[in-house]
N, C-alpha and C positions, 0 to 999 in steps of 0.2 A: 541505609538503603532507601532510597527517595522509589516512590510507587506512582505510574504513570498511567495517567486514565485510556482506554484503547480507543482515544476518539480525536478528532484534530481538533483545533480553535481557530478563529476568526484571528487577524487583529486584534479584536476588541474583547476575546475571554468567550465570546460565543462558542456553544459547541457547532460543528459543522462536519466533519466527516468523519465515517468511522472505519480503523482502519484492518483490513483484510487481509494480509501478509507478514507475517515475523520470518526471519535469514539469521542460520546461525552460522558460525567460523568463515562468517564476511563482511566487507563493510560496504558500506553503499557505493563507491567509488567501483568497486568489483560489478558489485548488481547492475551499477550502469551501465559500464560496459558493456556484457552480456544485454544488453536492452538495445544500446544504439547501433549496437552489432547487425540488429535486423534492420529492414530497410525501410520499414514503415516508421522507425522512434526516432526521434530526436530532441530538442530542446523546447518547448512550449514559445509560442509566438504571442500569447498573451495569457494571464491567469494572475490569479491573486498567490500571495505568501499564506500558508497555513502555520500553526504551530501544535508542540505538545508540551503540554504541562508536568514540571518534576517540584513538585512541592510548591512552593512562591519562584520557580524560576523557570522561563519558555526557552524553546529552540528554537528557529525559523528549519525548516528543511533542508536536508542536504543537497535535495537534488527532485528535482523537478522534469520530467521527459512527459511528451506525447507523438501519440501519431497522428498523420498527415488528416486529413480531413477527408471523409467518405459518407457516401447517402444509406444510410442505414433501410433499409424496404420493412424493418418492423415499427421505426415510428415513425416514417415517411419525412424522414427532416436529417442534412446534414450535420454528421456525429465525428466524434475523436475520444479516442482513448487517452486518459491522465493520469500520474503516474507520479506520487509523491513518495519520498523515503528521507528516514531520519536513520542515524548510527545514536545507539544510548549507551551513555558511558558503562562501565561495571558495574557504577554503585546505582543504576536505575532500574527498573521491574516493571514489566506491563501488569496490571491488576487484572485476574482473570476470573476475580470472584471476590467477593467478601473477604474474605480470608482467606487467598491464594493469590500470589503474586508471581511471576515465571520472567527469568533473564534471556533476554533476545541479543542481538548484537546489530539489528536491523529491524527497525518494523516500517511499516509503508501503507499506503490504500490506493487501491486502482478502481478508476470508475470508466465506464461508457457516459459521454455528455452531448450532449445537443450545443453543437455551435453555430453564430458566436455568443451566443446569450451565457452561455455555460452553466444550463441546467442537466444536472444530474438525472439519468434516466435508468441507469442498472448500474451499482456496486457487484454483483454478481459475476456482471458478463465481463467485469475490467478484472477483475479476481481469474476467471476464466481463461480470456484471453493472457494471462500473465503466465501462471500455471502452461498452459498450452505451448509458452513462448519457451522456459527454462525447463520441458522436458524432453526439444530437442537438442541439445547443446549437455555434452558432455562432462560428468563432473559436476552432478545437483541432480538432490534427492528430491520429490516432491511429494509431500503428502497434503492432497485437499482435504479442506475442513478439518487441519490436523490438530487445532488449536480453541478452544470455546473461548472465547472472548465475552458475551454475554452485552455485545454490542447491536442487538437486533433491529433493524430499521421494517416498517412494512411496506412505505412506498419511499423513494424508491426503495426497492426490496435488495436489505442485508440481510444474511441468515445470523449473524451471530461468531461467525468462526471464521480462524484463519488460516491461509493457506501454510504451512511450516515449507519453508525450501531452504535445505541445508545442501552442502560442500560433501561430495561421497567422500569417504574415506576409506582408500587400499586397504585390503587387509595383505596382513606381512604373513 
């Protein structure tokens, strides 16, 4: 089992964002869905490629979405929500500590950004606003903060944890 650091990469091996979301018994094909289904998401009109790291080998993202462009009135400068997700095989683990590692079947990071420069201005409020988004939509569990990650940022401000959104399951 190859063990996954909870954070993106540059191109270039930099760390760069950290990520705030793990989905289990779905794939990101699913999650998108559910995403462009609302009428603010759709495909990003410009952004860089992120990666995550499984040992000596990267992924590029599976999927990439934002919303439309809006004037935020708390930092007075036109914002968009961004919206990365990766699918990790069986044999991969997000590391969630020293010596804990936990199987996802989706993890992702969602930020609020200042465009078009695309400074990151709250990992929080895109965590938030996601959460908010798959607990109206039928058929997804959501538990905030349901996840310690140990990915803490202070400006802009991550808390450390991730949002867990799982697939309800009937009971028979």
């Amino acid at each position: 089992m190859s063990n996954v650091a909870p954070w993106t990469h540059t191109e270039y091996g930099d760390v760069a964002d950290p990520l705030n979301f793990v989905f289990v018994d779905t794939d990101a094909l699913s999650v998108e869905a559910v995403v462009v289904a609302s009428e603010d998401w759709g495909p990003p009109n410009w952004g860089s490629d992120q990666y995550l790291y499984s040992g000596s080998s990267r992924s590029v993202q599976a999927v990439s979405l934002s919303t439309k462009h809006f004037f935020d009135p708390e930092f007075l400068w036109f914002c968009r929500y961004h919206l990365r997700l990766w699918n990790l095989s069986k044999s991969d683990a997000i590391l969630v500590s020293a010596t804990d590692a936990r199987q996802f079947d989706v993890v992702g990071g969602a930020h609020l950004e200042r465009v078009p420069v695309h400074t990151v201005v709250s990992f929080e409020r895109g965590e938030k606003k996601l959460a908010e988004m798959f607990s109206t939509v039928d058929g997804w569990q959501i538990t905030h903060d349901g996840v310690q990650l140990g990915n803490m940022l202070r400006s802009p401000h991550n808390n450390g944890f991730a949002t867990l959104i799982s697939r309800s399951r009937a009971i028979a």
